[in-house]
Every structure is written in C-alpha cells, then in structure tokens.
C-alpha positions, 0 to 999 in steps of 0.5 A, a space after each residue: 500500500 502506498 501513501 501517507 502513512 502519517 494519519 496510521 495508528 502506530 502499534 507502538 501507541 496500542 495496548 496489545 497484550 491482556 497483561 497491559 489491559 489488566 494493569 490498566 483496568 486494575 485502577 479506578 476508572 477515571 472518568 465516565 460519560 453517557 456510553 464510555 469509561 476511561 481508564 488509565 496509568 501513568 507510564 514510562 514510555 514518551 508517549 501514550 497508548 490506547 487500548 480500546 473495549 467493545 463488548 459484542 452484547 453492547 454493540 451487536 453490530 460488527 459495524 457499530 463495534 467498528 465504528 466505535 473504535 474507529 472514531 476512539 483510535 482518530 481522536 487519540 491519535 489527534 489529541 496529544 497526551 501525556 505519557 500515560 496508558 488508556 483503556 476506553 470501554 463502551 459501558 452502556 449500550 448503543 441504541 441503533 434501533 433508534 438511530 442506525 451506526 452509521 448515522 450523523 445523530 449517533 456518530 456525533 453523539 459518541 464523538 462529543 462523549 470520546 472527545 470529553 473523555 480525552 479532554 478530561 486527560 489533557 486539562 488533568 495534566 495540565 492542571 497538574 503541570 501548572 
C-alpha cells in the first residue's frame, strides 16, 4: 500500500497484550460519560497508548463495534497526551434501533462523549503541570 502513512495508528501507541489491559483496568476508572469509561496509568514510555473495549452484547453490530473504535483510535491519535496508558470501554449500550451506526445523530453523539473523555486527560495534566 502506498501513501501517507502519517494519519496510521502506530502499534507502538496500542495496548496489545491482556497483561497491559489488566494493569490498566486494575485502577479506578477515571472518568465516565453517557456510553464510555476511561481508564488509565501513568507510564514510562514518551508517549501514550490506547487500548480500546467493545463488548459484542453492547454493540451487536460488527459495524457499530467498528465504528466505535474507529472514531476512539482518530481522536487519540489527534489529541496529544501525556505519557500515560488508556483503556476506553463502551459501558452502556448503543441504541441503533433508534438511530442506525452509521448515522450523523449517533456518530456525533459518541464523538462529543470520546472527545470529553480525552479532554478530561489533557486539562488533568495540565492542571497538574501548572
């Protein structure tokens, strides 16, 4: 495949391995919103990293899920971080009989909850800092 590999999600930034989520989940979940909880670690690496959750019984639909994730792993990857771990999990269900995955309504719903959530992480930080 060729092109700009810029807008990839790196490995490097992922959470891969079952030992690292249970590191993270072991904590006290950070914040919460309507449909999401955040989880996370400080670490030593220079950068953060993302794990992400999606229960098949809260979002039945391979589609949903994927979105879900999808739009988790952009808004990571546009919000700069400190040096910590995240774990999002979907906690409550999706309602796609009212509003389908794929439209504007629900995709713009999920995209204020995550972007609240990572939000939260960089206003910490910078309280922190400050």
């Amino acid at each position: 495949m060729t092109g700009d590999r810029s807008f990839e999600f790196a490995r490097d930034r992922r959470i891969v391995k079952t030992d690292e989520f249970s590191s993270v989940f072991r904590l006290r979940p950070v914040y919460r919103t309507a449909h999401f909880v955040l989880y996370t670690r400080k670490t030593e690496l220079p950068h953060a990293r993302l794990g992400v959750v999606v229960a098949k019984r809260l979002a039945p639909r391979a589609v949903t899920r994927n979105t879900i994730k999808r739009m988790t792993r952009e808004l990571f990857r546009q919000t700069a971080l400190p040096s910590i771990d995240c774990v999002v999990r979907l906690s409550q269900p999706v309602n796609t009989k009212t509003a389908p995955a794929t439209s504007a309504g629900l995709r713009v719903l999920l995209r204020e909850e995550l972007t609240r959530l990572f939000d939260s992480q960089r206003l910490r930080t910078s309280e922190a800092n400050a």
